[in-house]
C-alpha positions in Angstrom: -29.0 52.9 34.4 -28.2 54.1 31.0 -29.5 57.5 29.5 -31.3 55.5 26.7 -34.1 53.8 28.7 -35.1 52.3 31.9 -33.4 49.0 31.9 -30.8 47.9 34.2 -27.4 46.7 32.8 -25.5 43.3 33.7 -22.3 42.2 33.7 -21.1 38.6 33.6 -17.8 38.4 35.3 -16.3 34.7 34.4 -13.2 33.1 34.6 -11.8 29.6 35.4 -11.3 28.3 38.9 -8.8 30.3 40.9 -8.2 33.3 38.1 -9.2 36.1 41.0 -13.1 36.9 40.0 -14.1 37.6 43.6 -10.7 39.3 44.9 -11.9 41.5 41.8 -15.3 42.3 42.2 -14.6 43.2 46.1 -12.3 45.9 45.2 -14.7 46.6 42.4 -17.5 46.4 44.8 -15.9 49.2 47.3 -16.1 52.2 44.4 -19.2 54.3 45.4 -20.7 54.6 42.1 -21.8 50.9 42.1 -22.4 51.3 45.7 -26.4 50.1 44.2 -25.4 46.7 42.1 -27.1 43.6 43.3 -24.8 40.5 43.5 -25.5 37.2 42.3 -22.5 34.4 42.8 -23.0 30.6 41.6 -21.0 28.8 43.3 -20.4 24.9 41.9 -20.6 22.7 45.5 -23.3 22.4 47.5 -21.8 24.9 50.1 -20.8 28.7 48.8 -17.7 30.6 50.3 -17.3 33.7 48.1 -20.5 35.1 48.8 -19.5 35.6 52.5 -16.5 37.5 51.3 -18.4 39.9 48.6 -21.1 40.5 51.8 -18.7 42.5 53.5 -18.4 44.9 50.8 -22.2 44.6 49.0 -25.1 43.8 51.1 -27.5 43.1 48.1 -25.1 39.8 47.5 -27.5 36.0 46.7 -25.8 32.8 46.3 -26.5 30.2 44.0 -25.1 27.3 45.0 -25.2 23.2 44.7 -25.0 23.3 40.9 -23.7 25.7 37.5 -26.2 28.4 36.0 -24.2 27.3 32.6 -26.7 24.2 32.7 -28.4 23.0 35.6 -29.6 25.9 37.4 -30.6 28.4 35.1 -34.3 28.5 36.0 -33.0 29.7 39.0 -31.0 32.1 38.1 -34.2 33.5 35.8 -36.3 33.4 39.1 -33.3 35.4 40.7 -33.3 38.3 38.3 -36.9 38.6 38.9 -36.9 38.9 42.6 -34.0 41.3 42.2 -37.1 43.5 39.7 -39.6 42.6 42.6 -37.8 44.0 45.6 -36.6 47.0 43.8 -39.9 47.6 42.9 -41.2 47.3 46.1 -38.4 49.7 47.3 -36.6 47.3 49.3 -33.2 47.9 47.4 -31.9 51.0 45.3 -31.1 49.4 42.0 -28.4 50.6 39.2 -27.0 47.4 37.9 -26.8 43.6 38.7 -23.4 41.6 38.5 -23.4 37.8 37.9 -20.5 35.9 39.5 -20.0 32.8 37.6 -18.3 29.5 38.8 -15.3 28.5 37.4 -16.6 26.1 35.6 -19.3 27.7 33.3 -19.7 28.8 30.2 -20.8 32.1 29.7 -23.2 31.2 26.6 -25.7 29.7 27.6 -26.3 32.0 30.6 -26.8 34.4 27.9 -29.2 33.0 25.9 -31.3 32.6 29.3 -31.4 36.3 29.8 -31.8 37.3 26.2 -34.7 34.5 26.1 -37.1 35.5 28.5 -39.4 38.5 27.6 -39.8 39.9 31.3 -35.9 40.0 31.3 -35.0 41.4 27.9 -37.6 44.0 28.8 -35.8 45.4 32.2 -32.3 44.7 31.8 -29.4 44.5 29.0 -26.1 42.8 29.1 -23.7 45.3 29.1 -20.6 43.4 28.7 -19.2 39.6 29.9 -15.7 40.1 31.7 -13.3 37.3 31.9 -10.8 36.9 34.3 -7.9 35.0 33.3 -4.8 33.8 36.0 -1.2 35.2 34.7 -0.1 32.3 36.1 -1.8 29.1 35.7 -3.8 30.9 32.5 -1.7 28.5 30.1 -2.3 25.4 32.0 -6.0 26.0 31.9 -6.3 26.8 28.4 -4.2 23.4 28.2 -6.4 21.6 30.1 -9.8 22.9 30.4 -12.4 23.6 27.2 -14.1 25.7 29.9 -11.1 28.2 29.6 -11.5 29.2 26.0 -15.0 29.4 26.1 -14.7 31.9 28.8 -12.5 34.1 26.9 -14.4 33.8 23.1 -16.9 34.8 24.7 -16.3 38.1 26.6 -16.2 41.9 26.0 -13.4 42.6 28.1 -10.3 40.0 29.6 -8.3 41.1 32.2 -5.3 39.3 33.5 -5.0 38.8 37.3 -2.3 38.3 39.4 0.8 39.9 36.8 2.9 40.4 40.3 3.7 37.3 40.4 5.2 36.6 37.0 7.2 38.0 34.8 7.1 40.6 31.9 7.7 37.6 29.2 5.4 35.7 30.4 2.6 38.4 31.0 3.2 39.4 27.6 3.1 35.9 25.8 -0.4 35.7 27.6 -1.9 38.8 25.9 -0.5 37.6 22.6 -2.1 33.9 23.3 -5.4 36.0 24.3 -5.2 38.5 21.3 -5.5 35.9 19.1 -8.5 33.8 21.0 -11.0 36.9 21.3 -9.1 40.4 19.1 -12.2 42.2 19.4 -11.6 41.9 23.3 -10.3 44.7 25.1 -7.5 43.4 27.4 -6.6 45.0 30.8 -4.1 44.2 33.7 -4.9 43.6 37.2 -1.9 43.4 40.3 -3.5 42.1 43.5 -6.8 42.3 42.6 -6.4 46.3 41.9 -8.0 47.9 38.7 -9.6 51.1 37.6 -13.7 49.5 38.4 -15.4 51.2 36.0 -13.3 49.4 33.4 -14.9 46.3 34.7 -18.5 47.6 35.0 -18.6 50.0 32.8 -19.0 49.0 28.8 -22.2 51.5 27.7 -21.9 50.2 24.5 -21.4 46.6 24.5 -20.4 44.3 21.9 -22.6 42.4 22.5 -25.7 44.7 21.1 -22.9 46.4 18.7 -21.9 43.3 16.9 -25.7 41.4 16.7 -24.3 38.9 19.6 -28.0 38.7 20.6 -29.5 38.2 17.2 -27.6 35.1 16.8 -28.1 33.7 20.2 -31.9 34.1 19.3 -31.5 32.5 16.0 -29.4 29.2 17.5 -29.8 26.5 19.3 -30.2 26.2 23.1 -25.8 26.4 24.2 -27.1 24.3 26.8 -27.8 21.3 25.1 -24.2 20.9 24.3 -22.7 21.9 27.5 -21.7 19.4 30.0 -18.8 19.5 32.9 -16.0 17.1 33.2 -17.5 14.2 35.2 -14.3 13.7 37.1 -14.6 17.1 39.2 -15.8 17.0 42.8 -16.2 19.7 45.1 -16.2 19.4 48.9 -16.8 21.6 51.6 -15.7 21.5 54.8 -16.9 23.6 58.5 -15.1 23.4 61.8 -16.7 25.4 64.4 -13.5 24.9 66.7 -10.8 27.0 65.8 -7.9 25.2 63.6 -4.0 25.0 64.1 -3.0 27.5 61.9 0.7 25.6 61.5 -0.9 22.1 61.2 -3.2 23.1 58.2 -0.6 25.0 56.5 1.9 22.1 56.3 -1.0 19.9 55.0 -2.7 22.2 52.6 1.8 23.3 50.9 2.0 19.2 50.5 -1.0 18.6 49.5 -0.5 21.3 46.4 3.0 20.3 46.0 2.1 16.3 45.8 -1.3 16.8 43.4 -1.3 20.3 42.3 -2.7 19.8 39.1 -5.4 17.6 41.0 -6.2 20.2 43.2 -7.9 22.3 40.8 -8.8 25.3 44.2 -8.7 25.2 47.4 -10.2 28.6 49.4 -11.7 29.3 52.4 -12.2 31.4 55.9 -10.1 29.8 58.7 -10.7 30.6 62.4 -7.1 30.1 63.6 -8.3 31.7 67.4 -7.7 35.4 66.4 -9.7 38.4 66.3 -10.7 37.9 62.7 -10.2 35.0 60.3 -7.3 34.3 57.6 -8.7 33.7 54.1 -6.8 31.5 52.0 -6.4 30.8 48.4 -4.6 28.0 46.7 -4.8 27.5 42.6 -2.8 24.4 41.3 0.6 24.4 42.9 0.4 27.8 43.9 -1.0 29.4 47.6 -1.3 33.0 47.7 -0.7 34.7 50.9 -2.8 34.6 53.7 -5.1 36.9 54.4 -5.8 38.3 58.0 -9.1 40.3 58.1 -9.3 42.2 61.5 -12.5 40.9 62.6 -15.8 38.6 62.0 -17.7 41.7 60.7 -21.0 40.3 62.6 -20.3 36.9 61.4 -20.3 33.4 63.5 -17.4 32.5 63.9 -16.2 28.9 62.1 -13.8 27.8 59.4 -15.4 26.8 56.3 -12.7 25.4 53.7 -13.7 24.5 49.9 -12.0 22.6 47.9 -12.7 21.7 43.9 -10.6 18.3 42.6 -10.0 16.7 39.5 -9.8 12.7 40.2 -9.2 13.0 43.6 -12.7 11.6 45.8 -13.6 13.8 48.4 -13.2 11.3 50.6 -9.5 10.6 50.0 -8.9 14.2 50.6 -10.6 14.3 53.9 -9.0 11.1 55.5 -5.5 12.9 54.6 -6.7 16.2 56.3 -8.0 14.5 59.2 -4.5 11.9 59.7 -2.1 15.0 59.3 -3.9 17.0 62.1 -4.4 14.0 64.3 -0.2 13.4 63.8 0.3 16.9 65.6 -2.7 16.2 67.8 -4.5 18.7 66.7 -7.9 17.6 65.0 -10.7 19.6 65.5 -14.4 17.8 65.0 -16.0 18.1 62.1 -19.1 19.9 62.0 -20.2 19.9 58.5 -19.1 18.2 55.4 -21.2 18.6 51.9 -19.9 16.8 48.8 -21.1 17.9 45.5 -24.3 17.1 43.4 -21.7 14.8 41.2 -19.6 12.8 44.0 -22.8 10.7 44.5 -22.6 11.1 48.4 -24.0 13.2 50.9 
């Protein structure tokens, strides 16, 4: 809490699809001074992922999922925040600070006028800073492509470049210039594999947003919301197997896939039971997969593969008869337990 009063600070961590938000946060999450920060992830399909990854680190983690906090869910997220107040009142959690895991997709605005907006909220918490995650290596491409992108990084306290081992010192460098010029009153901070000092991500006791009148004008304008609206040609699709998957079969499918529509395949990422002792998480952004990651066990966890996937003009559909015909080539297609499209697709 901070020395001045009793309420509880939050941090926004954004960022566009695949820029490293929850590979940051869990190492974030792991430092035992914010061993008491609640968790709240949106996720933008029906089905969330990242919240089973952040659990293994912060118990206190709630998912929002089947829709964007930016716009369509943020009564719920209001309602979430309160319930986080209730239980720590009634001393079912220890309480220092909340963190708000956005989709890729959203833009941080609007989320902050809902906070700011509602007297119960303004009265027992402040927003102590937005953090923006932005990916070294497909940051340009986004900015490119995606309005969302900008947005993200206008609006935030503190941007910090993930992933600068994979690229080089040029390009790392032409990034912070591109980035000093969207936001200069940002700080700007590296990140290599996810690692960074946390409290520079949690830690911002005198944010610019209360510094620099941020929440006088949000009170003073117009809803954000009733200009924000997503790109109608992005679908989300999640996928659960509950038998465990050929770990060769759906890595030849997933590298062609991403080399054939990379820029279509907006992120792929999931928790695969390949028959091991613990699962391999997997992250693809674009044309790029990151390596695999083997975790040594289920950490209390049923075991299944559950594989999301978010798509720019690709049907969910398409996607899923390609998955299904490459495994059945090598004879080795598992049933499908579960399939949820997203609130947009128009199918269930």
């Amino acid at each position: 809490m901070t020395v001045q009063d009793n309420r509880y600070p939050i941090t926004v961590v954004t960022g566009f699809l695949g820029s490293g938000k929850t590979t940051l946060l869990s190492g974030v999450l792991k430092y035992e001074k914010f061993k008491n920060t609640a968790v709240i992830i949106n996720e933008y399909g029906q089905a969330g992922l990242d919240h089973r990854l952040i659990r293994r680190i912060e118990e206190k983690t709630r998912l929002l999922s089947g829709g964007c906090i930016c716009c369509n869910m943020r009564d719920d997220l209001v309602k979430e925040l309160k319930e986080i107040l209730n239980e720590s009142e009634r001393g079912e959690i220890v309480l220092e600070r909340v963190v708000i895991e956005t989709t890729g997709l959203a833009d941080p605005a609007p989320i902050l006028f809902s906070i700011l907006m509602d007297p119960l909220l303004t009265n027992r918490y402040y927003v102590d800073g937005v953090v923006c995650c932005v990916d070294a290596a497909n940051g340009e491409l986004h900015l490119k492509n995606n309005n969302e992108s900008v947005k993200q990084i206008v609006t935030a306290d503190t941007v910090i470049i993930t992933k600068t081992d994979i690229v080089d010192r040029d390009t790392l460098q032409r990034m912070r210039k591109r980035l000093g010029k969207l936001n200069p009153a940002a700080k700007i901070l590296e990140a290599a594999r996810g690692e960074i000092d946390p409290e520079a991500v949690l830690t911002n006791t005198q944010s610019r947003m209360e510094k620099t009148g941020t929440m006088e004008r949000l009170e003073n304008a117009e809803d954000p919301a009733a200009v924000t609206a997503h790109d109608a040609g992005v679908r989300s699709m999640s996928i659960k197997f509950y038998a465990p998957l050929d770990w060769t079969a759906f890595g030849l499918w997933m590298s062609m896939l991403l080399y054939a529509h990379g820029e279509k395949i907006m992120r792929i990422k999931g928790i695969v039971d390949v028959g091991d002792r613990g699962p391999i998480v997997i992250n693809g952004v674009q044309h790029i997969i990151h390596p695999p990651q083997h975790l040594e066990d289920w950490n209390g966890e049923e075991r299944n593969s559950q594989i999301v996937f978010i798509m720019k003009e690709i049907e969910p559909e398409q996607l899923m008869a390609s998955l299904v015909a490459f495994q059945n080539i090598l004879g080795s297609a598992p049933e499908i337990s579960e399939i949820n499209y997203d609130p947009y697709s128009g199918e269930r």
